[in-house]
N, C-alpha and C positions, 0 to 999 in steps of 0.2 A: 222782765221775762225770766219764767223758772229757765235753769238750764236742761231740765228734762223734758220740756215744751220744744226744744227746739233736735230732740232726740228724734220723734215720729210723730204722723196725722195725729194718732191715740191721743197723747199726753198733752198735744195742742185744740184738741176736743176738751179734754178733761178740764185744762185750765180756764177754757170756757166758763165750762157748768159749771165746776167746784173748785174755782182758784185754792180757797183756803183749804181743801182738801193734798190737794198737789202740794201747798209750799208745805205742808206736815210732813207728806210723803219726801221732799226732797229732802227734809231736816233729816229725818230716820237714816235716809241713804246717803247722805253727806256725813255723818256723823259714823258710819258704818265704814266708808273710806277712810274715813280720819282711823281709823280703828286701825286697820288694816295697814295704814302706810307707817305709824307709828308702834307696830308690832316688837320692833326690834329696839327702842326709846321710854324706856318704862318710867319713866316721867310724865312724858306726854302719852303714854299709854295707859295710864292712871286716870292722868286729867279726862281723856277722849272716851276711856271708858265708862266712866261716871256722868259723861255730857249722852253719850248714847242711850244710857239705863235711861235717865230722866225723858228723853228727846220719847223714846219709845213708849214708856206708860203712858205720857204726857196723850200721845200719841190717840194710844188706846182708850184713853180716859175720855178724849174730844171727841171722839167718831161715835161713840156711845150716846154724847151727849148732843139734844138740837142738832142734829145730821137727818138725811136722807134715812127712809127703812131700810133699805138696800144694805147701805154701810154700816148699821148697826147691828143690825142681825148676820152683815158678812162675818164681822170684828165679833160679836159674841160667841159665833160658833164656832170660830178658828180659837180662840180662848178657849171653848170647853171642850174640844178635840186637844187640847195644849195645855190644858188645866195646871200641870204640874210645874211644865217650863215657864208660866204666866205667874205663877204665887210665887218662885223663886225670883225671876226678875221683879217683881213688884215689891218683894221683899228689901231687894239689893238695892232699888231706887229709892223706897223710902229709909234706909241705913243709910245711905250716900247723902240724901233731902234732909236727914234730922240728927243726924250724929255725926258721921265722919266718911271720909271718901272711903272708898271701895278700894281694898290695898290687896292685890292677889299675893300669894305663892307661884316662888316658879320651880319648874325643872328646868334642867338643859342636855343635854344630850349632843356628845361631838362624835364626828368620825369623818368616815368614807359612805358618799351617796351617792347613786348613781341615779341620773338624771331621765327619765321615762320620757318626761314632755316639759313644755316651757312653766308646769304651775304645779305638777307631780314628781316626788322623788323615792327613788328604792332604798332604803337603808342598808350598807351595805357589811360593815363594821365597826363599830363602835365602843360609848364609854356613857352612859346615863340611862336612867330610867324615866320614861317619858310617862308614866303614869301615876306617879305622885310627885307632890314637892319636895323638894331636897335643902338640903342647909348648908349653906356658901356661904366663903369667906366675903369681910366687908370687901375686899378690894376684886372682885367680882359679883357680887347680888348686887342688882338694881343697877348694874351698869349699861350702857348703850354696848349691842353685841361686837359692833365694829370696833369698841376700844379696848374689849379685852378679845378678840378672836384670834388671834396668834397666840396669846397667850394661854388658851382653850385647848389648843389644836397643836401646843409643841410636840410631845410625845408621838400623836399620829403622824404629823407632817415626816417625822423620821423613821417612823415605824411600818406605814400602809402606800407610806408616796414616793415615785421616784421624782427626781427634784422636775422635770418637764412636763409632766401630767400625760403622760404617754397616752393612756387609756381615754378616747374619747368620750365626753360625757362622766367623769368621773373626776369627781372633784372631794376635797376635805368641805365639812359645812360645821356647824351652830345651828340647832334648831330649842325655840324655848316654847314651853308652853304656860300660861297662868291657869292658877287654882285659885278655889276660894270655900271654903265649908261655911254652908248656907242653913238657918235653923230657923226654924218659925214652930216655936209647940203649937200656935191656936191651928196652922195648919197641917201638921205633923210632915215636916218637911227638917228633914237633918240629915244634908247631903253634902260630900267635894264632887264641885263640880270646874272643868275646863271652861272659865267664865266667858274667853273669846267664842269660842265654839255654840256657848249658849245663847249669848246675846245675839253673834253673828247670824249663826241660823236661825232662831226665832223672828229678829226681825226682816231679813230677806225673803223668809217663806212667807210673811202676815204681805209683804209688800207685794209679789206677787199672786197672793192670793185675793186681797182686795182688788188690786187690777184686772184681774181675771174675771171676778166678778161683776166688774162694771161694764167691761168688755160682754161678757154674756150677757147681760141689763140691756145691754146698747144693739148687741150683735152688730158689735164692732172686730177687727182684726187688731189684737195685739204682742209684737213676737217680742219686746221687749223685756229682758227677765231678772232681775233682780239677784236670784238664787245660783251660785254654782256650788256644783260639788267638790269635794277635793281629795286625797289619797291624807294619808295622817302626817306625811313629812311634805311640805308644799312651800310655794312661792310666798306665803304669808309668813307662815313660821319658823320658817328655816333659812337661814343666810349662808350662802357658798363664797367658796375663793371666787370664783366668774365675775360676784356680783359687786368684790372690792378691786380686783384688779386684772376687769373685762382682755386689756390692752397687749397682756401678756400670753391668757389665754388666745388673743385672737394670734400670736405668734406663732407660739407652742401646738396651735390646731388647724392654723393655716386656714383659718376662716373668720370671718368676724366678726369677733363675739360680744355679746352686748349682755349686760345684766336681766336678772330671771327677776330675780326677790320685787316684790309689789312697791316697798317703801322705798329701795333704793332709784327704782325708772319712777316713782314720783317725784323724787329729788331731783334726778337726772333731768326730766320732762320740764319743769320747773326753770330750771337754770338754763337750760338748752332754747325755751319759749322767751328767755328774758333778753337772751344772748341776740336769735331771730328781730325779735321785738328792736336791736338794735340796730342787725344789720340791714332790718327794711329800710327803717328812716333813714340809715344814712346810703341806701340806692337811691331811696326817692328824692333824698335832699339832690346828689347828682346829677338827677335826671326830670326835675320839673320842668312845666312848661315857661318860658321865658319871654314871652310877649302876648299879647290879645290875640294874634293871629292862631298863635300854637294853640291855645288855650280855645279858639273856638274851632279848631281843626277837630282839637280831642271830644265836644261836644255835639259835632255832626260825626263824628264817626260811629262813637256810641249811641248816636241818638237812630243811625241809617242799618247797622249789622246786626246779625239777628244775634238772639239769646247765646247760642251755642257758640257763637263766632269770639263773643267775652272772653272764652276760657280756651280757647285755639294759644296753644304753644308760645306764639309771635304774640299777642295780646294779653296774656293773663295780667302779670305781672304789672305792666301800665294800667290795666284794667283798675284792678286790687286799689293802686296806689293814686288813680284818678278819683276815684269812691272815698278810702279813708281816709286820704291828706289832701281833702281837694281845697282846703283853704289854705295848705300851702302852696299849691298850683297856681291858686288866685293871686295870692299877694305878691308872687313870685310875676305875675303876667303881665297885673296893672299898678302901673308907678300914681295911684291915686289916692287919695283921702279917702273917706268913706260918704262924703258929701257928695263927689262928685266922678264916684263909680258908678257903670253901668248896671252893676246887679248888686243888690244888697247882701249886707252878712248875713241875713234872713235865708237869703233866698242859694247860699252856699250851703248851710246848714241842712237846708231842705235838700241840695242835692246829694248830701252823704248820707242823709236821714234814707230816703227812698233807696237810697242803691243797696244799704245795708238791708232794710228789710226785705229787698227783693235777693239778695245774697241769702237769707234764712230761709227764704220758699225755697227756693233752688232748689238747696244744700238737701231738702226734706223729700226733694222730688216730687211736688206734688204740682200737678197741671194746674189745675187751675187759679191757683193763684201763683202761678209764674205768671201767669198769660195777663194777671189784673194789675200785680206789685211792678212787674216789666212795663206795663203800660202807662202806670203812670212813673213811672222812675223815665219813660221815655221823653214821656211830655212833657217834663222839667225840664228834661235837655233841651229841646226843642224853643221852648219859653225863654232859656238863657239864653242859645246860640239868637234867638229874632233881636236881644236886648244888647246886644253886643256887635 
């Protein structure tokens, strides 16, 4: 299952009709995040760059070819409304495809920003020109921001900051941008361009705009959207003190503060889910069921209470971990072989299979196949609890 299939109805329609259409679209957009959280890593923002250029024409190229009218003519007219920004990307992909990666210029820009909202920043004082590339020593160019950022920021730190950040919302930051001068004589194109900025928005606006169209094809509802806007100093490109040392800000402002920057709450998100990831298993190790009786208690209960009663407070939890780990519930229950167990490892499998997909209708809100994925995820229980 794409992961955007299980975003709304829409994209669970879509993968219907045009699977292969979707997983192109996920690539674009997965590849576009990778962009985004590697912003401040120019290593891997190199690599991620040059995987999106390809990801994207590749993109354009397929929809053009053996597709639906629809998408062909969507994608050809978003290209020649985009003419200019479409020969430079195509340019940038096949120099990346046949010669050599795609290696930007950057600027950098330090100071004092002040913080508008969680993904917009005001620039407040500063030391960089954010609209060309500039020429940095090795022991800063092509560095990861967070290992020379104090190193950036000494002189303001002493100059614009009292040492506790008094002013709420006001923080020292690093914000980089990449360049890259793009030439193509056959198409008279010899321009520097903000290559995040170009790839980023081209391909977000083509992704919402194919959808859109398909939506109107279908006169379908979809509020899903690819595309946001941003002020020029933002949660992408710009790294604040909050974002490296949340713990103190949350001191210093008596609230608590958590990281803005995009690539940093990916990391954090990342490590925090792997962290979760352990301390479920080891509640549900805790708290399995420990005999045949417990074990068919848990299979009429859920098999008797309604849908909504699942996710009741007093329930979730056992719920969750009756579903995911129900074969450690099992083996935990019955002291037997697999010879001369009451329900098969088949028939375990089947029981997390069903709960999980009826966990994805849920999750979607859609009636009707609550009412069908529930129904039968119920009658498995039902089928176990009669075998036991």
């Amino acid at each position: 299952m794409f992961e955007l299939e299980k975003q709304s109805v829409f994209f669970e329609g879509l993968a219907k009709e045009h699977p292969m259409l979707l997983q192109n679209i996920e690539i674009v957009y997965e590849n576009k995040l990778s962009l985004d959280a590697s912003y401040h890593s120019p290593k891997q923002f190199i690599f991620n760059l040059n995987n999106t250029l390809r990801a994207l024409v590749f993109f354009f190229e397929q929809s053009i070819k053996n597709t639906p009218s629809w998408l062909k003519t969507c994608v050809e007219n978003y290209r020649d409304e985009n003419r200019n920004d479409y020969e430079m990307l195509k340019r940038l992909r096949d120099l990346s495809a046949h010669q050599a990666l795609i290696f930007p210029k950057e600027s950098i820009v330090t100071g004092l920003f002040r913080v508008k909202s969680s993904e917009n920043y005001l620039p407040k004082i500063g030391m960089g020109d954010f609209n060309k590339s500039g020429n940095y020593s090795w022991d800063l160019a092509m560095r990861n921001t967070e290992d020379v950022f104090h190193d950036l920021l000494v002189f303001q730190s002493m100059t614009f900051m009292d040492l506790e950040h008094s002013a709420h919302w006001e923080c020292l930051g690093v914000a980089r941008r990449w360049f890259y001068h793009v030439k193509h004589r056959g198409k008279g194109i010899d321009q520097i361009v903000d290559v995040y900025k170009l790839t980023a928005d081209f391909s977000t606006k083509l992704l919402d705009h194919v959808c859109n169209s398909y939506a109107a094809l279908l006169k379908l509802k979809n509020d899903f959207t690819f595309h946001k806007e941003f002020s020029e100093f933002n949660c992408i490109n710009t790294l604040l003190e909050i974002d490296l040392y949340p713990s103190l800000f949350s001191e210093w402002w008596e609230f608590d503060a958590t990281p803005l920057n995009w690539g940093v709450r990916i990391n954090k998100s990342k490590g925090e889910f792997i962290e979760q990831f352990d301390k479920l298993h080891r509640n549900c190790y805790d708290n399995l069921c420990n005999s045949p009786e417990m074990y068919k208690i848990l299979l009429e209960k859920y098999r008797d209470i309604s849908y909504e009663h699942y996710f009741a407070e007093e329930n979730v939890n056992e719920f969750l971990s009756f579903i995911h780990i129900n074969h450690w519930h099992f083996k935990n229950s019955f002291e037997v072989d697999l010879l001369t167990s009451p329900i098969s490892p088949s028939e375990v499998m089947m029981l997390q299979r069903l709960g999980k997909i009826f966990l994805d209708e849920y999750n979607k809100d859609k009636l009707c196949t609550i009412a069908s994925t529930g129904k039968n995820f119920k009658e498995h229980l039902s089928l176990l609890f009669n075998k036991i």
